[in-house]
DRENPA-644155 format. One line per 8 residues: for each residue x, y, z of C-alpha. Coordinates in steps of 0.1 Angstrom, whole numbers, plus 5000, padded with zeros to 4 digits. Example, Ala and Ser with C-alpha at 12.3 -4.5 7.8 and 13.67 -1.06 7.14 Angstrom:
BEGIN
5123,4955,5078 | 5137,4989,5071 $
This chain:
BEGIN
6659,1614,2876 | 6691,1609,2902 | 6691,1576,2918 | 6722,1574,2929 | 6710,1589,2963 | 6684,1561,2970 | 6714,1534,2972 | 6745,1524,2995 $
6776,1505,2987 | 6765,1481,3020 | 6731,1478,3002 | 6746,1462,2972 | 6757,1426,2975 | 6770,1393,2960 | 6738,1369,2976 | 6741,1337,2986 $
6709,1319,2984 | 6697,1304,2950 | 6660,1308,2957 | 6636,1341,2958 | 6625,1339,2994 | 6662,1337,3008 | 6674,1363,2984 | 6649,1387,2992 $
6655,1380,3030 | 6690,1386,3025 | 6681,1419,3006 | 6663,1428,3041 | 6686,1419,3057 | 6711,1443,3049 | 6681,1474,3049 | 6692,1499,3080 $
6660,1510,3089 | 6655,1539,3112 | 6644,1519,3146 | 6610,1542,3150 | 6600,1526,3117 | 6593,1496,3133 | 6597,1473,3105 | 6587,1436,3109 $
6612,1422,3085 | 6591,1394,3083 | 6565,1399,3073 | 6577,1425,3048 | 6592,1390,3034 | 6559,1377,3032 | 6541,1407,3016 | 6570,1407,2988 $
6564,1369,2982 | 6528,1376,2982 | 6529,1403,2954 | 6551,1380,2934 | 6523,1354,2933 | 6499,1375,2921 | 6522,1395,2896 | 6559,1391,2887 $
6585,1412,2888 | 6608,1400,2868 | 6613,1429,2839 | 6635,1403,2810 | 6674,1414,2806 | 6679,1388,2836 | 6668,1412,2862 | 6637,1412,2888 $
6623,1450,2906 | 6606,1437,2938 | 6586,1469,2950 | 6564,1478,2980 | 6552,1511,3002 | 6561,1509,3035 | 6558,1532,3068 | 6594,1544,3072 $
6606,1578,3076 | 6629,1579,3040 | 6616,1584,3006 | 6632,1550,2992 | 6655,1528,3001 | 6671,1506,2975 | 6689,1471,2981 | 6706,1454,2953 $
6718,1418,2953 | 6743,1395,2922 | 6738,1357,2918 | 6753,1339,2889 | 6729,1314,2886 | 6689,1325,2890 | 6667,1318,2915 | 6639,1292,2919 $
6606,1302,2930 | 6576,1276,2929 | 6579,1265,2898 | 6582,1299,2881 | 6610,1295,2853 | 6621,1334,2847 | 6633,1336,2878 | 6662,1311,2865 $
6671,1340,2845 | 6675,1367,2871 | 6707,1376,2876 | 6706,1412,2893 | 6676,1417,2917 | 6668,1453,2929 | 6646,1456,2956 | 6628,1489,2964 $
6617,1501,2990 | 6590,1531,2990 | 6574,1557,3014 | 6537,1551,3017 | 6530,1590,3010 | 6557,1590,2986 | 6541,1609,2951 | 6568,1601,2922 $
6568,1566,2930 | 6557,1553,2901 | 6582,1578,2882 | 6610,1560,2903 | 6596,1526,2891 | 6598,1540,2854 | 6632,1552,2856 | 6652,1519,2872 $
6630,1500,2845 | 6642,1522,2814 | 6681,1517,2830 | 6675,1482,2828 | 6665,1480,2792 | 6694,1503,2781 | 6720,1478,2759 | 6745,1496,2769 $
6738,1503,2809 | 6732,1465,2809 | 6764,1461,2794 | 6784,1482,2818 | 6770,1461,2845 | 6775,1427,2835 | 6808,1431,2828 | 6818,1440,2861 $
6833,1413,2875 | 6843,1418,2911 | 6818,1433,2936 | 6838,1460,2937 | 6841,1469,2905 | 6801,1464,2903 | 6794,1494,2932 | 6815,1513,2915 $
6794,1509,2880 | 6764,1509,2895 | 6770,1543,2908 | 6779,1554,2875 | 6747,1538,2861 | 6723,1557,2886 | 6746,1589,2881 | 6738,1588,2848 $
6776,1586,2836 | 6775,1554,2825 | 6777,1559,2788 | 6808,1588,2782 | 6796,1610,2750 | 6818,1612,2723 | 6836,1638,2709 | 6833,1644,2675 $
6838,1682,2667 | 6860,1673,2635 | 6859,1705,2609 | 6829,1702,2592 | 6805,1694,2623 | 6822,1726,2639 | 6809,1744,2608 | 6768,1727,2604 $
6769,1741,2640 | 6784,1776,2636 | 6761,1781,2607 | 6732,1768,2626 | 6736,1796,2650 | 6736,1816,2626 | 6704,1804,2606 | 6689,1807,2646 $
6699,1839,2650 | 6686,1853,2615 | 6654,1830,2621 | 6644,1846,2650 | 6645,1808,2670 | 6640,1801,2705 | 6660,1772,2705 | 6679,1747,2694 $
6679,1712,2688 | 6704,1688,2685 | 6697,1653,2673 | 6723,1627,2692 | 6711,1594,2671 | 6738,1611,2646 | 6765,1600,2665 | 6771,1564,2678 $
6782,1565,2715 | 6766,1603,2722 | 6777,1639,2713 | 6793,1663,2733 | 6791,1701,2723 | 6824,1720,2721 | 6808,1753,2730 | 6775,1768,2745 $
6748,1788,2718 | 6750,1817,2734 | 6712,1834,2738 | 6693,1803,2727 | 6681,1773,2750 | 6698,1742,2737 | 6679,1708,2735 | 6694,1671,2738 $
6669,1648,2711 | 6681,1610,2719 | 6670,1577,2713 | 6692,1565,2749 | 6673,1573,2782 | 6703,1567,2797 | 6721,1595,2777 | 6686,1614,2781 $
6689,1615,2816 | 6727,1624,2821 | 6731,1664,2829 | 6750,1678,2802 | 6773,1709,2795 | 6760,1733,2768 | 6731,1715,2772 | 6697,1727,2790 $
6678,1695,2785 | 6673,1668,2770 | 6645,1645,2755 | 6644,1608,2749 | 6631,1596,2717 | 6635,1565,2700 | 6640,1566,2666 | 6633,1536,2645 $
6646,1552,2610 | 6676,1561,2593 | 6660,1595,2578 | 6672,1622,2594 | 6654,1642,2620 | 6629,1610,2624 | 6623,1619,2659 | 6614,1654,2651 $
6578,1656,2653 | 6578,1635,2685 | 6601,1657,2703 | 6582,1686,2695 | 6551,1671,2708 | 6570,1662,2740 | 6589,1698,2741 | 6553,1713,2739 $
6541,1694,2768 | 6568,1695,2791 | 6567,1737,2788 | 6600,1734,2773 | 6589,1760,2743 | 6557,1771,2733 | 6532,1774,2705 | 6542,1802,2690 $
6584,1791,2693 | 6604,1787,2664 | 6631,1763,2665 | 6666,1753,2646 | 6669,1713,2646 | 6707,1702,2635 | 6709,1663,2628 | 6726,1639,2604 $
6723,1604,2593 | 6717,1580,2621 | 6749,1570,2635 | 6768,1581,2608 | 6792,1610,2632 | 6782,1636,2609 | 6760,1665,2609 | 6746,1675,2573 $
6708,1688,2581 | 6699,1723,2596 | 6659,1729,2597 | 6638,1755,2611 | 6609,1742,2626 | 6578,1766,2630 | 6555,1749,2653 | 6524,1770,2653 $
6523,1758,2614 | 6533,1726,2622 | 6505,1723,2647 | 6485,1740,2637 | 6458,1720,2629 | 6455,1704,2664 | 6460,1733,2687 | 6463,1768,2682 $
6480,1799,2705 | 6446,1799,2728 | 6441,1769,2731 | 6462,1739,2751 | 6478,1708,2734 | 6468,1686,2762 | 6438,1677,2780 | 6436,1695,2816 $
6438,1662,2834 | 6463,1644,2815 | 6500,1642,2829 | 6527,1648,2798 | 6548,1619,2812 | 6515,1597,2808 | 6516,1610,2769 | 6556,1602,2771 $
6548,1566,2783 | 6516,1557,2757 | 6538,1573,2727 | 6566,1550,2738 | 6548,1522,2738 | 6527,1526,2707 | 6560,1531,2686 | 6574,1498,2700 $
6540,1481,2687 | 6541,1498,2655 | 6578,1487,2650 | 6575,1450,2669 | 6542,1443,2666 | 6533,1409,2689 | 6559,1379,2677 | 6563,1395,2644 $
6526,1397,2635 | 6513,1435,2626 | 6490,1449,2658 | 6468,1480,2654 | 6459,1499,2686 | 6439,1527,2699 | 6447,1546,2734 | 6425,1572,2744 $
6436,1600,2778 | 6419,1622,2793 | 6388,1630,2807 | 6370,1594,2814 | 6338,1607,2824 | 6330,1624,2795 | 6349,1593,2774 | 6328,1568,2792 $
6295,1582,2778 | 6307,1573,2744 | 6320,1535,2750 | 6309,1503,2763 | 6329,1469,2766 | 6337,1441,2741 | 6351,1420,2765 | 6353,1417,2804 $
6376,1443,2818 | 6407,1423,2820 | 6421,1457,2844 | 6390,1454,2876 | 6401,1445,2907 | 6438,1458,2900 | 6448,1485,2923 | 6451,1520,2901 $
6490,1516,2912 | 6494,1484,2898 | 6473,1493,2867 | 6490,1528,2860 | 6506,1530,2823 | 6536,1545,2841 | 6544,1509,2861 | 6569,1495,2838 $
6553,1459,2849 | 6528,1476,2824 | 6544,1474,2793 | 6541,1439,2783 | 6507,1436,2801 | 6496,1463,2773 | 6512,1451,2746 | 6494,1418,2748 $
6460,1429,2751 | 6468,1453,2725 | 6454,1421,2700 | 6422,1427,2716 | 6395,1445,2698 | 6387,1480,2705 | 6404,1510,2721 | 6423,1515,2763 $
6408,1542,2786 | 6434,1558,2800 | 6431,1584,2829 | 6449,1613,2825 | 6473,1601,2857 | 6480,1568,2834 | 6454,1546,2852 | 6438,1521,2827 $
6403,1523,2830 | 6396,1491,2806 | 6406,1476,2775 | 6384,1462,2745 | 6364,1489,2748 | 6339,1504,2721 | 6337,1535,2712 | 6303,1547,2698 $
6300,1585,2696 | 6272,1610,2675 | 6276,1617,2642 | 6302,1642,2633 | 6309,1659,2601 | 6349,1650,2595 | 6365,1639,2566 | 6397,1617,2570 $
6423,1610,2543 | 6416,1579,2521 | 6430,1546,2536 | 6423,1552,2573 | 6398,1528,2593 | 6378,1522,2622 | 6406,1529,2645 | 6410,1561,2632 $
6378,1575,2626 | 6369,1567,2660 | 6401,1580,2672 | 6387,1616,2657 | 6350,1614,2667 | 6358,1608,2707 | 6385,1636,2711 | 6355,1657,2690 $
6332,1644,2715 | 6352,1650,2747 | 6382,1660,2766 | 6408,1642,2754 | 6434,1629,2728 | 6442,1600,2712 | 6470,1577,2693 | 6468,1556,2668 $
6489,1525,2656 | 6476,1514,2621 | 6478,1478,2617 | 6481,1482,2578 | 6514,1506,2575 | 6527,1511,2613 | 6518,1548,2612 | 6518,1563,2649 $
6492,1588,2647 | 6479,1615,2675 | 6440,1629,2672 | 6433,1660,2694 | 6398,1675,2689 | 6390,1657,2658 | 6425,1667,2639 | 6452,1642,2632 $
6493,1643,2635 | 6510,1616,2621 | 6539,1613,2643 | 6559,1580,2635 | 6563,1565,2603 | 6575,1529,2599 | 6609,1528,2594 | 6617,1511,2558 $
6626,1472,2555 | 6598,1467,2586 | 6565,1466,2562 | 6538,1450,2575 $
């Protein structure tokens, strides 16, 4: 997502104040609103303050998102404001480590606005965005980054066509041609900084797989699109089944597609791998050419976002101790027959925008109740309906592989039960595992050297 055309060089500022309520006046400040929008400036300011009292919006990596919906006649409006040392704010201590603060500004009717949330946030966590912008010293020199950053351009692929890498990709046409594929895919993690193709595959559509949003989002030449997948392994093609998944649910092949997948060792600037990927038999036993892969109401970027997550648990767990979790999408009415609480709802009284899995203010919120018994309700928009939630559903005659729990069998009997999907984190190995009418995918195994 562009969103380079939701900011202005006179939006973006060195500020001057060393606490939250004059920085975020300042920020207002500097907002041209159209004059029919009537905008009371003040008490905008107060509504901001008022949201951070009730939940911060500090994201880590020393920068804060303030956010709101307002009645104004643009989509967004973004403001962005420097200070080299933090900001106080009642007694809150991680505002001392803010050092960028990016306020946004939304359209009440506007309907990606939690997309546009999603995005800044996964700019923000990118090493090497973060980098780019912290090293620019003069104002100046920040604008000018900044606009890179939201272009997407921040990061400049490298070339790496040497002989050999020019050959894996000649003969992988070829292998794609002879195989009948639909496409091909290119695993980035190969190369450290990004890959740039020399040369289009003529006849096949050609897929980006990287572990960098930021290089995920950037348009590329020779490339159709791309898909970002974090890979937490040094085998190669570790992201493959993930990106399939995703592919699947974002239209970008279907069932019955065969595909070439071209990778290497992570980060090690060479290609070595070429594997044809069948996904009908790779899939097979969770969806088949009649039938869809997701639940009618759930949104693929709400899959996107509790896949992302879930491998971050099954790789960090919570301060280095092993956490197994259970998210369940899709249809909550019929889900809701089968469940009942183990705890209070620690999600009622939350607005459905403040309690969407797509809010990145969600992530950590997530992560820590993850240590909570039982499974999250998720809407298939990414609302959480509750968490610590029991699942109790009739008897069904499956048979799971040896070594798989409570988590797991109940993962199978609801998406037998009802409308929907679930995944899995096993507490015991790490494993990321996706359940769709009773059938299991393992998607994500633990990366060696992280055992649990």
């Amino acid at each position: 997502m562009r969103l380079n055309s939701y900011i202005a060089k006179n939006r973006v500022i060195d500020l001057k104040s060393n606490d939250l309520h004059g920085a975020l006046k300042e920020l207002l400040d500097v907002c041209n609103f159209h004059e029919e929008d009537k905008v009371d400036r003040k008490q905008l300011l107060k509504q901001l303050l008022d949201r951070e009292a009730t939940m911060t919006t500090y994201l880590g990596n020393g920068v804060a998102l303030p956010h709101i919906r307002i009645p104004m006649r643009r989509r967004y409006l973004l403001a962005v404001g420097r200070t080299p040392t933090g900001l106080t704010h009642k007694g809150h201590n991680e505002y001392g480590e803010v050092r960028q603060i990016f306020l946004l500004l939304a359209n009440e009717t506007a309907r990606n606005y939690l997309n546009v949330l999603a995005s800044l946030a996964r700019v923000f966590q990118d090493p090497q965005m973060m980098n780019r912008l912290e090293g620019a010293h003069l104002l100046s020199d920040y604008r000018s980054e900044l606009s890179k950053v939201f272009e997407g351009d921040a990061v400049t692929p490298q070339t790496k066509q040497n002989k050999f890498n020019r050959l894996i990709l000649k003969e992988a046409e070829t292998v794609a041609r002879g195989a009948k594929c639909q496409a091909i895919l290119i695993f980035g993690d190969t190369f450290a900084g990004g890959i740039e193709l020399a040369r289009a595959f003529k006849g096949f559509k050609t897929i980006l797989i990287t572990p960098s949003v930021g290089e995920g989002s950037t348009p590329r030449k020779f490339i159709d699109a791309s898909l970002a997948v974090r890979s937490y392994s040094n085998n190669r093609l570790s992201q493959l089944r993930s990106a399939v998944l995703i592919g699947l649910t974002r239209g970008l092949f279907a069932f019955n597609s065969r595909l070439c997948c071209v990778g290497g060792i992570p980060q090690s600037n060479q290609f070595d791998t070429i594997v044809v990927v069948d996904v009908e038999r790779e899939f097979r036993t969770i969806m088949t050419l009649d039938t869809k892969m997701l639940p009618s109401s759930v949104h693929p970027e709400v899959v996107e976002r509790v896949l992302a997550i879930a491998t971050e648990l099954s790789v960090e767990g919570r301060e280095g101790t092993p956490v197994g979790s259970l998210f369940v999408l899709g249809d909550t009415d019929q889900v809701k027959q089968y469940t009942k609480p183990l705890v209070l709802n620690p999600f009622y009284g939350y607005r459905e925008e403040d309690r969407n899995i797509l809010s990145p203010f969600m992530d950590e919120t997530v992560k820590e109740l993850s240590s909570i018994d039982g499974a999250f309700i998720i809407r298939g928009n990414g609302v959480l309906e509750s968490a610590g939630t029991l699942i109790h559903t009739p008897d069904y005659k499956h048979t799971l592989p040896g070594g798989l729990g409570a988590r797991h069998a109940a993962a199978a009997a609801i998406t037998m039960a009802s409308d929907s999907l679930a995944i899995v984190v096993s507490s015991s190995t790490g494993q990321v595992t996706l359940f769709r009418r009773g059938e299991m995918l393992p998607l994500v195994e633990k990366m060696a050297g992280h055992g649990r």
